[in-house]
Each structure stands twice: as structure tokens, then as C-alpha cells.
ROSE-4610 file (N, C-alpha, C; in Angstrom, 1 decimal, always signed):
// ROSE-4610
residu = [X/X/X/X/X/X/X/X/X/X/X/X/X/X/X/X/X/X/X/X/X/X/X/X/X/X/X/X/X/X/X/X/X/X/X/X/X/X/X/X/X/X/X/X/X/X/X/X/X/X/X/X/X/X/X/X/X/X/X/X/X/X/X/X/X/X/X/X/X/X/X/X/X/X/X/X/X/X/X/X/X/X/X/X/X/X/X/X/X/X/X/X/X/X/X/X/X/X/X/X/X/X/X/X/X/X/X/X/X/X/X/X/X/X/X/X/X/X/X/X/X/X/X/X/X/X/X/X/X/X/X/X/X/X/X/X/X/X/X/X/X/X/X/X/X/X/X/X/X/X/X/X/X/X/X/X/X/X/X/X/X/X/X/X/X/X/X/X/X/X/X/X/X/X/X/X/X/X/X/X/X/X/X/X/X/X/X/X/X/X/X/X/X/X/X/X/X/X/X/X/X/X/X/X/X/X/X/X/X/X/X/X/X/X/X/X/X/X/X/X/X/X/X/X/X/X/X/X/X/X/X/X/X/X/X/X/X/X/X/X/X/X/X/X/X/X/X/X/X/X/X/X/X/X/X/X/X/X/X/X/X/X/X/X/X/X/X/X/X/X/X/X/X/X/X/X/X/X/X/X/X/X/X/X/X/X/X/X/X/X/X/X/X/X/X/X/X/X/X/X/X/X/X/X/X/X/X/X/X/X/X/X/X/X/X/X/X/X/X/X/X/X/X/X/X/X/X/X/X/X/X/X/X/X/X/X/X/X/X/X/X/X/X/X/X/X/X/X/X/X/X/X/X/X/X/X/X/X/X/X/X/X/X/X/X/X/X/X/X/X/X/X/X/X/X/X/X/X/X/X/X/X/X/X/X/X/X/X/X/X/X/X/X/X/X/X/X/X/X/X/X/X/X/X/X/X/X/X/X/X/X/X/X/X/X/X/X/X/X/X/X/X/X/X/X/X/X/X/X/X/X/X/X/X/X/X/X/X/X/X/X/X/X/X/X/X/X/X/X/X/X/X/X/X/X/X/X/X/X/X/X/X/X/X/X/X/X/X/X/X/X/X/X/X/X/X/X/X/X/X/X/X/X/X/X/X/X/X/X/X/X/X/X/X/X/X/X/X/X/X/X/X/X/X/X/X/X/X/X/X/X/X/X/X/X/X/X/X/X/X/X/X/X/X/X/X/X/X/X/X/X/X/X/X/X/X/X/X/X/X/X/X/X/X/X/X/X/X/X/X/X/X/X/X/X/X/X/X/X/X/X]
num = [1/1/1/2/2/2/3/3/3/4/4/4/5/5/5/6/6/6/7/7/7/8/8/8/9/9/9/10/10/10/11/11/11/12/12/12/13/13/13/14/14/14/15/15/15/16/16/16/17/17/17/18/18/18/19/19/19/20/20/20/21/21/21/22/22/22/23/23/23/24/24/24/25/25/25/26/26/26/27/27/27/28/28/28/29/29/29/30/30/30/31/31/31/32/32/32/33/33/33/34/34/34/35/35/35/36/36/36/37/37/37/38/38/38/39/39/39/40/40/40/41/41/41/42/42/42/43/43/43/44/44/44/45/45/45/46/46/46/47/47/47/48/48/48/49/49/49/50/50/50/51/51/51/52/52/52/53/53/53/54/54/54/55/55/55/56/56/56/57/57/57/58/58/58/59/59/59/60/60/60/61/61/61/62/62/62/63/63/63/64/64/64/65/65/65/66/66/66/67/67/67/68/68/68/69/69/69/70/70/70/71/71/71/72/72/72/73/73/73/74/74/74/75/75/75/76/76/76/77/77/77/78/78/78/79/79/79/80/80/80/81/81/81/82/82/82/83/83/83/84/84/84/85/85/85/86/86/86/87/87/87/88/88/88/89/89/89/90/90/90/91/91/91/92/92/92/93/93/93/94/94/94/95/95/95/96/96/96/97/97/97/98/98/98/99/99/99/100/100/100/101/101/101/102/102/102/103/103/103/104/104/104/105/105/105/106/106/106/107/107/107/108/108/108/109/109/109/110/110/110/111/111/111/112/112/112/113/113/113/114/114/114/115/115/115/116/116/116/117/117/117/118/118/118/119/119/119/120/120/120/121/121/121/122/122/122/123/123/123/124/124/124/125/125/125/126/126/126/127/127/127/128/128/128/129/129/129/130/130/130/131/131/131/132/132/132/133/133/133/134/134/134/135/135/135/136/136/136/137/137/137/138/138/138/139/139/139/140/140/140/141/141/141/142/142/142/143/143/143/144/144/144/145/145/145/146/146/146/147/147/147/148/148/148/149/149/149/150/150/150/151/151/151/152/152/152/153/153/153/154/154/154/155/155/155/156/156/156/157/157/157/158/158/158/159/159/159/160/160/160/161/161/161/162/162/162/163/163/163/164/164/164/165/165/165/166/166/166/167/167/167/168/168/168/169/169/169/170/170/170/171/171/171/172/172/172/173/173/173/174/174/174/175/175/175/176/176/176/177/177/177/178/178/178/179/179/179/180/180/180/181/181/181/182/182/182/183/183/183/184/184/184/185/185/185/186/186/186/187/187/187]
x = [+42.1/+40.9/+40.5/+39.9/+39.9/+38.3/+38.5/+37.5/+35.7/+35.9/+34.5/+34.1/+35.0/+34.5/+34.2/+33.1/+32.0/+32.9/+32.9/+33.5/+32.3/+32.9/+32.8/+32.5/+33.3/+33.3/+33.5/+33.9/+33.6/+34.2/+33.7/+33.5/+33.6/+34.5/+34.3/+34.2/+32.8/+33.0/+33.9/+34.7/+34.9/+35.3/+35.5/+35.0/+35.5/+35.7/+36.4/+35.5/+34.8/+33.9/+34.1/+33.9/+34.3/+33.1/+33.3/+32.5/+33.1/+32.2/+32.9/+33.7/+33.9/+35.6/+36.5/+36.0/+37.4/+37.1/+38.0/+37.8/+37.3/+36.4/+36.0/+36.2/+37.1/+37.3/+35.9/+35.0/+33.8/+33.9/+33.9/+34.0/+32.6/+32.4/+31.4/+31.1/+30.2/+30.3/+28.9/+28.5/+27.2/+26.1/+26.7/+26.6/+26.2/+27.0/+26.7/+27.7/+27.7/+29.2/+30.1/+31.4/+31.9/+33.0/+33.1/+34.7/+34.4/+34.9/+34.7/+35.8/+36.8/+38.1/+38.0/+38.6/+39.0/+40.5/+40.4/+41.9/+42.1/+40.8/+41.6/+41.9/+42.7/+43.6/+44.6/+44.7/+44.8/+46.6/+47.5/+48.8/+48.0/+47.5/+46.9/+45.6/+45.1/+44.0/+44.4/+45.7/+46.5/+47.0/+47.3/+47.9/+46.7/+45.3/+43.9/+43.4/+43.3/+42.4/+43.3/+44.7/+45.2/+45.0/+45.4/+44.9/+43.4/+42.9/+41.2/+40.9/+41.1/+41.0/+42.0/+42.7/+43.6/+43.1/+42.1/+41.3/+40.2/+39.9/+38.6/+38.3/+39.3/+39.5/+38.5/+38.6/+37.7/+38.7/+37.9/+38.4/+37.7/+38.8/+38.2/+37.6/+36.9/+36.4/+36.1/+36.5/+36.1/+35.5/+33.7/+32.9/+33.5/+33.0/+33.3/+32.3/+32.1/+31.5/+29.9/+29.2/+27.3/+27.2/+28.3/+27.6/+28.0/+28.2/+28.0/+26.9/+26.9/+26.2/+25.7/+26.7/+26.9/+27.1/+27.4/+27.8/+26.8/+25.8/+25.2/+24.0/+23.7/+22.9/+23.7/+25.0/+26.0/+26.3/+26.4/+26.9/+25.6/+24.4/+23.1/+23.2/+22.7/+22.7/+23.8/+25.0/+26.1/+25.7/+25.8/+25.4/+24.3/+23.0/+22.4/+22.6/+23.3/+23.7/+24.5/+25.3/+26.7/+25.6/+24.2/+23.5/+22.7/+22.5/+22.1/+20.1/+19.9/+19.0/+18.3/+19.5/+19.5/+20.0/+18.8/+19.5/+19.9/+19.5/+19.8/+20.4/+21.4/+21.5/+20.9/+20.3/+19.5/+19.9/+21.1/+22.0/+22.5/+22.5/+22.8/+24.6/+24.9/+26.6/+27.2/+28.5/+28.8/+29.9/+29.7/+30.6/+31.8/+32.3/+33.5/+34.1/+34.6/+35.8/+35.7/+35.0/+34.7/+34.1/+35.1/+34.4/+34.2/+34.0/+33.8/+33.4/+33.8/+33.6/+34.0/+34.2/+34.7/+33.0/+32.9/+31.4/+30.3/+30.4/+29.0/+28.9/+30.5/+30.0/+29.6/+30.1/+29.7/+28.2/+28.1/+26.1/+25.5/+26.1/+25.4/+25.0/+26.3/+26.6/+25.3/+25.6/+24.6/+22.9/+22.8/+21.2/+20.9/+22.1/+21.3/+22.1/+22.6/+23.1/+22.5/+21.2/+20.7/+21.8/+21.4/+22.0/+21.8/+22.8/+22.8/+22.5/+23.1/+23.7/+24.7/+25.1/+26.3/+26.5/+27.5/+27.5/+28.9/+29.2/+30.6/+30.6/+32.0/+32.9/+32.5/+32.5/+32.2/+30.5/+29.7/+27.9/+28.0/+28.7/+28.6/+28.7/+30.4/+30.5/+29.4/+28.6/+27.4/+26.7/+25.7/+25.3/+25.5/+26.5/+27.1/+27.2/+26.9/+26.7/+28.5/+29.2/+30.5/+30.9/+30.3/+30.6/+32.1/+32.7/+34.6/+35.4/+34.7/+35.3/+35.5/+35.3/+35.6/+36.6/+37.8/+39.4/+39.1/+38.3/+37.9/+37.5/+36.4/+35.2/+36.2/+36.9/+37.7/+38.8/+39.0/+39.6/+39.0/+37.7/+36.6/+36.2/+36.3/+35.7/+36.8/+38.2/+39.6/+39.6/+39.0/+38.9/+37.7/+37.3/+35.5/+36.1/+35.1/+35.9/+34.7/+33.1/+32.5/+32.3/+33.5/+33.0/+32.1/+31.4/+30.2/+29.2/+29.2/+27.9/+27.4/+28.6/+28.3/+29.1/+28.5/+28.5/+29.8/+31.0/+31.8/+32.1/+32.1/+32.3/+31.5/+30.2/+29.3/+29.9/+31.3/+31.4/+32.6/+31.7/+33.2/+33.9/+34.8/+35.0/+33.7/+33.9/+33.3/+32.7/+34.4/+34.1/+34.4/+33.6/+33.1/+34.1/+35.4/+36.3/+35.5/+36.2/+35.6/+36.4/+37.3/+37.9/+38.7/+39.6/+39.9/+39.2/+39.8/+39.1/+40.2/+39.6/+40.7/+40.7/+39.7/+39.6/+40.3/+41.2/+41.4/+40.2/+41.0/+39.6/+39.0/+39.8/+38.9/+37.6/+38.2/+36.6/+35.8/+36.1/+35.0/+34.1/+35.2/+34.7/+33.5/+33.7/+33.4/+31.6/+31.9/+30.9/+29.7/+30.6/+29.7/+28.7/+29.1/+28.5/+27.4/+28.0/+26.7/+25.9/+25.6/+25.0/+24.1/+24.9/+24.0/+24.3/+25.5/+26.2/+27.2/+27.9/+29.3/+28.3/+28.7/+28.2/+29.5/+28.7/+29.3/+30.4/+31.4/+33.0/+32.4/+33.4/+32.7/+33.5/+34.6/+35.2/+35.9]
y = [+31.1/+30.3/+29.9/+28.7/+28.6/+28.9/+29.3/+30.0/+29.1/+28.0/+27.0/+27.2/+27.7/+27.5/+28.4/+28.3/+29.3/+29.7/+31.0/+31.7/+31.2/+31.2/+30.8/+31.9/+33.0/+34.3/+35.6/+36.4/+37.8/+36.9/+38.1/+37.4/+38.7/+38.6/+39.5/+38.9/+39.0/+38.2/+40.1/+39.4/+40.4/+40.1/+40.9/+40.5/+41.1/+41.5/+42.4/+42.4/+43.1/+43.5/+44.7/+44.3/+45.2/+46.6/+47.6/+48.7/+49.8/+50.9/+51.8/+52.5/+52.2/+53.3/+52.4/+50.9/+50.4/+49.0/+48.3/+47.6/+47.9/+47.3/+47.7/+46.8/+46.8/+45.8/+46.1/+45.0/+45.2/+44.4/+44.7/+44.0/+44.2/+43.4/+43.7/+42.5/+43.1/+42.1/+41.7/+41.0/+40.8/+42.0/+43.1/+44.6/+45.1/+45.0/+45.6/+46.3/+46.9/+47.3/+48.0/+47.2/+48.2/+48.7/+48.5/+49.2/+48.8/+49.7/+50.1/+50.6/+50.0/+50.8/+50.8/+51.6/+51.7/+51.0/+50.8/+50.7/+49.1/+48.3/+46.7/+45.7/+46.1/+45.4/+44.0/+42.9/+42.2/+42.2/+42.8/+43.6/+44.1/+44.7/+45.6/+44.8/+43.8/+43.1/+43.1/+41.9/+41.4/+42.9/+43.8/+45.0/+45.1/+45.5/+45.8/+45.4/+43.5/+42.7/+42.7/+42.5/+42.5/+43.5/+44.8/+45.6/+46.1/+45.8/+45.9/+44.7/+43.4/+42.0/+42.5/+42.8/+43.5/+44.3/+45.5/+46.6/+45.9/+44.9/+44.5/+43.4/+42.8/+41.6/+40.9/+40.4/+39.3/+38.5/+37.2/+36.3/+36.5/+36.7/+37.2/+35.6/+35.4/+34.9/+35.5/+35.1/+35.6/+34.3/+34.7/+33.5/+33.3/+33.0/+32.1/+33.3/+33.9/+34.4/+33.7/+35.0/+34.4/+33.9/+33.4/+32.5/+33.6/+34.8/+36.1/+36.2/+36.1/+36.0/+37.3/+38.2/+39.2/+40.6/+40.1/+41.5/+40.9/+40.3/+40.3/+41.2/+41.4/+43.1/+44.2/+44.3/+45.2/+45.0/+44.2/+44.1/+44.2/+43.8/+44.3/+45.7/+46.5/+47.8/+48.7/+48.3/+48.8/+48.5/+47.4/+47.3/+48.0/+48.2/+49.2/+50.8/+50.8/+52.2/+53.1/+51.6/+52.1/+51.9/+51.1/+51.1/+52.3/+53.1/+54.7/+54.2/+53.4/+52.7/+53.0/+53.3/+53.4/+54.8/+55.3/+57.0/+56.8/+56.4/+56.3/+54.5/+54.3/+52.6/+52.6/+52.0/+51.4/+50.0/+49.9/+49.1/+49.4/+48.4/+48.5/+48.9/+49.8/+50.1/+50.0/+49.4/+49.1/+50.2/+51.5/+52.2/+52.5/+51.2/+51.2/+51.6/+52.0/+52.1/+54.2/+54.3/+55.7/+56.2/+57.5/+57.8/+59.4/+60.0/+60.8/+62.0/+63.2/+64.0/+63.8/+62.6/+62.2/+61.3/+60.8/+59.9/+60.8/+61.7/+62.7/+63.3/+63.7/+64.2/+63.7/+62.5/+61.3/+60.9/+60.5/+60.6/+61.9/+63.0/+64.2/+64.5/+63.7/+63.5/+62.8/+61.8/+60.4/+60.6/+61.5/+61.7/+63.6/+64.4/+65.2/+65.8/+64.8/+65.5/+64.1/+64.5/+63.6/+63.2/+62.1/+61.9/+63.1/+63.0/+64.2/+66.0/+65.8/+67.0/+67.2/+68.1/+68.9/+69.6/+69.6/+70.5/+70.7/+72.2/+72.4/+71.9/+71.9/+71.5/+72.3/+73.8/+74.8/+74.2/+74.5/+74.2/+72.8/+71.8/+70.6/+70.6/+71.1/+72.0/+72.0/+73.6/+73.9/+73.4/+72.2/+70.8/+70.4/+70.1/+69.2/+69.5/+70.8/+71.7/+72.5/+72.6/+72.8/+73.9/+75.2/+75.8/+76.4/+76.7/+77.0/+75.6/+74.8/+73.1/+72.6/+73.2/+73.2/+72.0/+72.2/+71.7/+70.4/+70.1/+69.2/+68.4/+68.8/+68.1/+67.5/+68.0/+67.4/+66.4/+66.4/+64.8/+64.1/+64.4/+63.6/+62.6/+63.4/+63.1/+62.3/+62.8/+61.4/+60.2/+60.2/+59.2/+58.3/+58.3/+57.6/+56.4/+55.5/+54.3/+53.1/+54.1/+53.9/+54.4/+54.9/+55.8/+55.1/+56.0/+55.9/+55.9/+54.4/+54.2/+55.3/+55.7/+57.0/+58.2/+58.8/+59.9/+60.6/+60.6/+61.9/+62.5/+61.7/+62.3/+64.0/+63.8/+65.1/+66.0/+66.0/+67.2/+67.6/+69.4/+70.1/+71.4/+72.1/+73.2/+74.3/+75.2/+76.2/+77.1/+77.4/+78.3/+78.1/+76.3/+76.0/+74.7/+74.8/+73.5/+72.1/+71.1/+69.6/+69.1/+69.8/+69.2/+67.7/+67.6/+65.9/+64.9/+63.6/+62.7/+61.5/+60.5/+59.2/+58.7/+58.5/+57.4/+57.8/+59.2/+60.3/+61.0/+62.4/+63.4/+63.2/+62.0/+61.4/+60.3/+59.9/+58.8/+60.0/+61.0/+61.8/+62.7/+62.8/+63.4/+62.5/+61.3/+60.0/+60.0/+59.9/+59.8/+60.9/+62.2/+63.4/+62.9/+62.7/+62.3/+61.4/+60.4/+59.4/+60.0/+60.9/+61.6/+62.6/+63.0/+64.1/+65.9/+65.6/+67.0/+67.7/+66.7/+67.1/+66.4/+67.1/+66.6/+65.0/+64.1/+63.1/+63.5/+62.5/+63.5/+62.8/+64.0/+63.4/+62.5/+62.0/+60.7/+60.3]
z = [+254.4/+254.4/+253.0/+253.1/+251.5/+250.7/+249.9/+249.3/+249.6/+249.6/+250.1/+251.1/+252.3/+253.9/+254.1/+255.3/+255.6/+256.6/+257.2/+258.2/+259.7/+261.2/+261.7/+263.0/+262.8/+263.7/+262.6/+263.7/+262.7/+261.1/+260.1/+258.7/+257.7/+256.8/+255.6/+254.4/+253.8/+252.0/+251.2/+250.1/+249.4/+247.9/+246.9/+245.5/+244.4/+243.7/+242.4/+241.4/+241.2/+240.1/+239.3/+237.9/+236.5/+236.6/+236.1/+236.1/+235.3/+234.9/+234.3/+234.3/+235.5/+236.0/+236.3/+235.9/+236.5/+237.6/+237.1/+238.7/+240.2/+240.8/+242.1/+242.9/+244.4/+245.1/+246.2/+246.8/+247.0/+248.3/+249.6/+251.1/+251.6/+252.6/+253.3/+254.4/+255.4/+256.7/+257.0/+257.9/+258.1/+258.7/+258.6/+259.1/+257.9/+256.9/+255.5/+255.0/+253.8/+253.1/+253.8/+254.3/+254.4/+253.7/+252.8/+251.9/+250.0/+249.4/+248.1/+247.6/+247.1/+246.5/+244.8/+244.7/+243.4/+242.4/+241.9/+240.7/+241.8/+241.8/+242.1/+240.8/+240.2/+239.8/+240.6/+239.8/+240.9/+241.3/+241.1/+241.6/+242.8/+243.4/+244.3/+245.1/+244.9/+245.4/+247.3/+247.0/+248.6/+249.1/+248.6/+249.2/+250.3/+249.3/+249.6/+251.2/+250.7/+251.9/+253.0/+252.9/+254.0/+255.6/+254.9/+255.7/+256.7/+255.5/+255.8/+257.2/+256.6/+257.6/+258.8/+258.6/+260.0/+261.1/+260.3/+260.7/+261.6/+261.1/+260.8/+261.9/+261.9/+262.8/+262.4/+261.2/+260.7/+259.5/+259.4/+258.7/+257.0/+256.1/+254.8/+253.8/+253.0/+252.2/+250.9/+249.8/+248.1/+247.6/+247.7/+247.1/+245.5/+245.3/+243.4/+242.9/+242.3/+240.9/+240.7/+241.6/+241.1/+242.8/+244.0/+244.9/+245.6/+246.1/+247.1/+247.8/+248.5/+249.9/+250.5/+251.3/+251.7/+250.1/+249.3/+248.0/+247.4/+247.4/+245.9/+245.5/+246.4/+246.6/+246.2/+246.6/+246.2/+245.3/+244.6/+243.2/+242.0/+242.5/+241.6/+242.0/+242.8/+242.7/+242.0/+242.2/+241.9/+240.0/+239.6/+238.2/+237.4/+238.6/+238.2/+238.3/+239.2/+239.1/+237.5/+237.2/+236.0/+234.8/+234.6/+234.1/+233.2/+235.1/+234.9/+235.1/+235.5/+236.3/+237.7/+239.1/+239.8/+240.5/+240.8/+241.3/+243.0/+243.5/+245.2/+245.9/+246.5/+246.4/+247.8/+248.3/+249.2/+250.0/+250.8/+250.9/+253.0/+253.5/+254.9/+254.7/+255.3/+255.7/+256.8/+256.7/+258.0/+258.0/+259.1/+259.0/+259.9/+260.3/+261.2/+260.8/+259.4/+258.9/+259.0/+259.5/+259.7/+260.8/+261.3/+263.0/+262.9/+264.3/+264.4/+263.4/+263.1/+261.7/+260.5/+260.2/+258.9/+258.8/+259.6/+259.3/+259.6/+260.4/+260.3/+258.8/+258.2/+257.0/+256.3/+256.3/+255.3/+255.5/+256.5/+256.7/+256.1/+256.4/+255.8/+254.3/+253.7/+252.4/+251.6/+252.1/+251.7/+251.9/+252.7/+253.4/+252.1/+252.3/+252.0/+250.2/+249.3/+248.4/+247.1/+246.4/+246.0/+244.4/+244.0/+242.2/+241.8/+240.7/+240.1/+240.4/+241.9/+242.3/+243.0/+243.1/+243.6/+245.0/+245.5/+246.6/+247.0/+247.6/+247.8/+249.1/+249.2/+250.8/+251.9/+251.5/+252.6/+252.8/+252.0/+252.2/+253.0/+252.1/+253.0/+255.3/+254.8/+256.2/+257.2/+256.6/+257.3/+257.3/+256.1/+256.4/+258.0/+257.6/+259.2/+260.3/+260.2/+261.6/+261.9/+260.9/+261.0/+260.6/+259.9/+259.1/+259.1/+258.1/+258.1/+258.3/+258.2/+258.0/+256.9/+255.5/+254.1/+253.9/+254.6/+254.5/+255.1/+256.3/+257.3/+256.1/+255.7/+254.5/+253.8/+253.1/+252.0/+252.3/+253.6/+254.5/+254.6/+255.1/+255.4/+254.0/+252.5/+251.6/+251.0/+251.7/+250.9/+251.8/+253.1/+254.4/+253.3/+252.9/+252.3/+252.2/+253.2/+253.0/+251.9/+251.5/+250.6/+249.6/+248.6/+247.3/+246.4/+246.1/+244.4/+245.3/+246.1/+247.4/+247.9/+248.5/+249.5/+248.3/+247.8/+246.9/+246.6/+247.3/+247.6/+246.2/+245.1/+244.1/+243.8/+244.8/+244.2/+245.1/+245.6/+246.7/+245.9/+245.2/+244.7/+245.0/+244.5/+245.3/+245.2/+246.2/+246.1/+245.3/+244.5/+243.3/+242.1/+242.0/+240.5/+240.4/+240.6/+240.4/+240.6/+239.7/+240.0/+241.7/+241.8/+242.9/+243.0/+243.7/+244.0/+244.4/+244.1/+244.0/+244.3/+245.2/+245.8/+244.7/+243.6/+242.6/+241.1/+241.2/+240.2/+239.6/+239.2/+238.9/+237.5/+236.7/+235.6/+235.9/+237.3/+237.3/+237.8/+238.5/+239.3/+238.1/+237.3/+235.6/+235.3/+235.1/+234.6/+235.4/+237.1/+237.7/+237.5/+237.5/+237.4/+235.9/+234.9/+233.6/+233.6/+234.4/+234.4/+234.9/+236.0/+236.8/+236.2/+235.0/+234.3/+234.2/+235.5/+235.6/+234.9/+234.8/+233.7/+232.4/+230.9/+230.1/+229.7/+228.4/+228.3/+227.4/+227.3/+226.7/+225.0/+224.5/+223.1/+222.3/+223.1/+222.5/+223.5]
């Protein structure tokens, strides 16, 4: 579809935006965000949309730069966030891309683990009403089909570890800092 034409039926605008960890590939539907990846570099952009628009059964669109429609909310909050401006994003989500206990945790996440704090896998768990689902949690937290938005960075091991991270454990480093948890690196 060519980048001018307005979509007709289901519809995804989607976007590539610069930030501190990195390129961010930025989707979203008339529902609200639904996908956030990391390391979009444009080698990896088509890998990206294709699959998603497949998922999705919708027809993709990439407005021009400044004319976003659907992300330009996402893209101000997001800018305020890397700002260090914005402690909570306040943003409609569309969470198809996530079902059953991988999206309760994820709701649980997002509702009960504010900026600039922390919480382990296991606590999360029992959060969710799941307790001894630690290992669950931490699929649940590689499944995120909204990272930074939806927090998962603040979810670490138990006993003390930063834990893994879809985005590598240097952006989660990175994220924790802005956050105020990890200190800032000193070079």
C-alpha cells in the first residue's frame, strides 16, 4: 500500500523511532498500541511488519514523519518517557498480541509495579494469583509484545539478579537507570 493511502479495513499505522536504547519499531491499530520492538534497524524493519500484518490481518501503512495518526501519542509519551519526564504512559493497548497467562501477567505488571520499581518473577507470580509460576512469569515477560510501555524490564530475579531481557540485559541496564534503580554508568 503506498504510504499516502488511508487504509480502508482493518489498519496498522507503524513507524521507526530513535530513543535511547536504540531504534524502536512502533505499530498500532485503531485499538491502540499494539507492538514495540526493539533493535529496528532497517535490515530487520520487513522481517518485523510482515509477520505482525500476517498476525494481524490488517493492511500496514508508515505515515511520513510528523503525519502519525494512530502513534503520535505513542511517540510523545515515549519521548517523554526517555526524557525522564514521564513516570506512567497513559496510552490505549491493543492486546491481541497476548492471551491467556502471559496477558494476565502482563496486566498485573502494568497496574501493579510503578516507575522506578522492581519486582521478582516469583512475587509477580503471586501478583497474578499464580504462586510457583516464577518460570511461567519469565515467558510471559519474553512473550511482551509491549516492552518499556508495558514495564517488563522491572521484572528481576528473586535473589537480586538483573535477569533477562528480549531487548539485551544492557538496554534493561540502561532502562533500570533511567528509572533511578540501577545507578547511571560512569562512562
Amino acid at each position: 500500500m503506498d504510504s499516502t493511502e488511508r487504509p480502508r479495513g482493518p489498519h496498522l499505522e507503524w513507524t521507526v523511532v530513535a530513543s535511547d536504547i536504540g531504534p524502536l519499531l512502533l505499530a498500532a491499530t485503531p485499538d491502540g498500541l499494539v507492538r514495540v520492538e526493539f533493535h529496528a534497524e532497517p535490515d530487520r524493519v520487513d522481517r518485523m511488519i510482515g509477520p505482525l500484518v500476517s498476525r494481524l490481518g490488517a493492511d500496514a501503512r508508515r505515515p511520513a514523519p510528523g503525519e502519525e495518526v494512530l502513534l503520535a501519542e505513542p511517540i510523545r509519551q515515549l519521548a517523554a518517557y526517555f526524557a525522564g519526564s514521564l513516570r506512567r504512559f497513559e496510552l490505549p493497548l491493543d492486546w491481541r498480541l497476548s492471551s491467556g497467562f502471559n496477558r494476565q501477567v502482563l496486566q498485573e505488571l502494568d497496574r501493579s509495579v510503578p516507575y522506578g520499581s522492581v519486582v521478582g518473577y516469583g512475587e509477580l507470580a503471586a501478583r497474578a494469583g499464580q504462586p510457583g509460576a516464577a518460570q511461567a512469569v519469565g515467558n510471559a515477560m519474553g512473550s511482551n509484545p509491549l516492552p518499556v510501555v508495558v514495564a517488563c524490564h522491572r521484572v528481576v530475579e528473586n535473589d537480586g539478579g538483573i535477569g533477562g531481557f528480549g531487548g539485551g540485559v544492557e538496554t534493561k541496564r540502561q532502562l533500570l537507570a533511567l528509572e533511578g534503580v540501577l545507578p547511571q554508568p560512569l562512562f
